[in-house]
N, C-alpha and C positions, 0 to 999 in steps of 0.2 A: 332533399339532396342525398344522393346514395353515395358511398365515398368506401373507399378500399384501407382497409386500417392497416399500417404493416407495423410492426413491434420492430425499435432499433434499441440499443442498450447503450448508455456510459456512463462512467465513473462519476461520483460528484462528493465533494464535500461537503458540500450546504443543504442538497434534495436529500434526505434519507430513500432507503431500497426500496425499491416496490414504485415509489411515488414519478409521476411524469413530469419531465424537466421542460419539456417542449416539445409541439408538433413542426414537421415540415413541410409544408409552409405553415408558415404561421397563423396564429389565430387571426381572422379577417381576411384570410385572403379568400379570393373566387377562383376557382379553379372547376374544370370542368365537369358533369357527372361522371362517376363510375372512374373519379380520380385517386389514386393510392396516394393514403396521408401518409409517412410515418409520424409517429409515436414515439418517442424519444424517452425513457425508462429510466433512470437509478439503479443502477446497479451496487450503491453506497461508495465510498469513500475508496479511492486508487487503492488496490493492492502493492505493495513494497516487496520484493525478492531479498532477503536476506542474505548479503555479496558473502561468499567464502572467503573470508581474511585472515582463515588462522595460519599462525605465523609472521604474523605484524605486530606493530607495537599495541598493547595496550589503550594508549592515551593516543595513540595516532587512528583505532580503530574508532573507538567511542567518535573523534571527529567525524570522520568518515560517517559513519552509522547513521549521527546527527544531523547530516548533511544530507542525510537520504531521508529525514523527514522521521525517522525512530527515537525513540527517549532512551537515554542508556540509565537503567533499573541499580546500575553500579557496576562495579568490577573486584572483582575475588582475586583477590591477591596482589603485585603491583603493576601499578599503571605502565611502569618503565619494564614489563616483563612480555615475552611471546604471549599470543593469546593461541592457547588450546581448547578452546571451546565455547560456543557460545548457545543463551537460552533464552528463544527459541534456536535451533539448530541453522546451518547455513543451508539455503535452499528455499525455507521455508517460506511460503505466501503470507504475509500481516498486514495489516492494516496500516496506515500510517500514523505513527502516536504510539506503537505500542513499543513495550521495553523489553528491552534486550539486556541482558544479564551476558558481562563477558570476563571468561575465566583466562587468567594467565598462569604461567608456566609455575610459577609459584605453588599452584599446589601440589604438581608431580614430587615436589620436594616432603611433601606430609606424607606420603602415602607407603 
């Protein structure tokens, strides 16, 4: 059977990258010669957009964050403070699981 392979990609959290989650149509199906299967790829685990929140509350961010599926690594200074910065930075693409470090206005005060 000669069959046309075409490469499709998505996210997964349980296939690690590289690995094939599923063809379409499926295994056992008949389909006719010189029919395009895709191949359905890992691309690994949803990327998360880190939302620009500074300027919100601390302890209101951390929810937030956590709600998007990231671990907050802690909070520099108080929770009841602005937050001016966070680490990784706002913007950036993570993985989901990874920790965010978020600083509030408290330390503008040491500096």
């Amino acid at each position: 059977v000669q069959l046309v392979a075409v490469r499709g990609e998505e996210a997964s959290e349980s296939v690690p990258e590289g690995v094939v989650i599923r063809t379409e149509p499926g295994a056992g199906s008949e389909v006719p010669r010189d029919s395009e299967v895709v191949v359905v790829v890992s691309t690994g685990p949803p990327l998360v957009e880190v939302p620009d929140v500074l300027g919100g509350i601390a302890s209101d961010v951390a929810d937030l964050l956590e709600g998007l599926g990231l671990d907050i690594a802690g909070v520099v200074g108080s929770p009841g403070d602005t937050v001016v910065d966070l680490d990784p930075s706002p913007g950036s693409l993570v993985e989901s699981g990874t920790d965010v470090t978020i600083y509030s206005e408290l330390l503008d005060l040491l500096d």
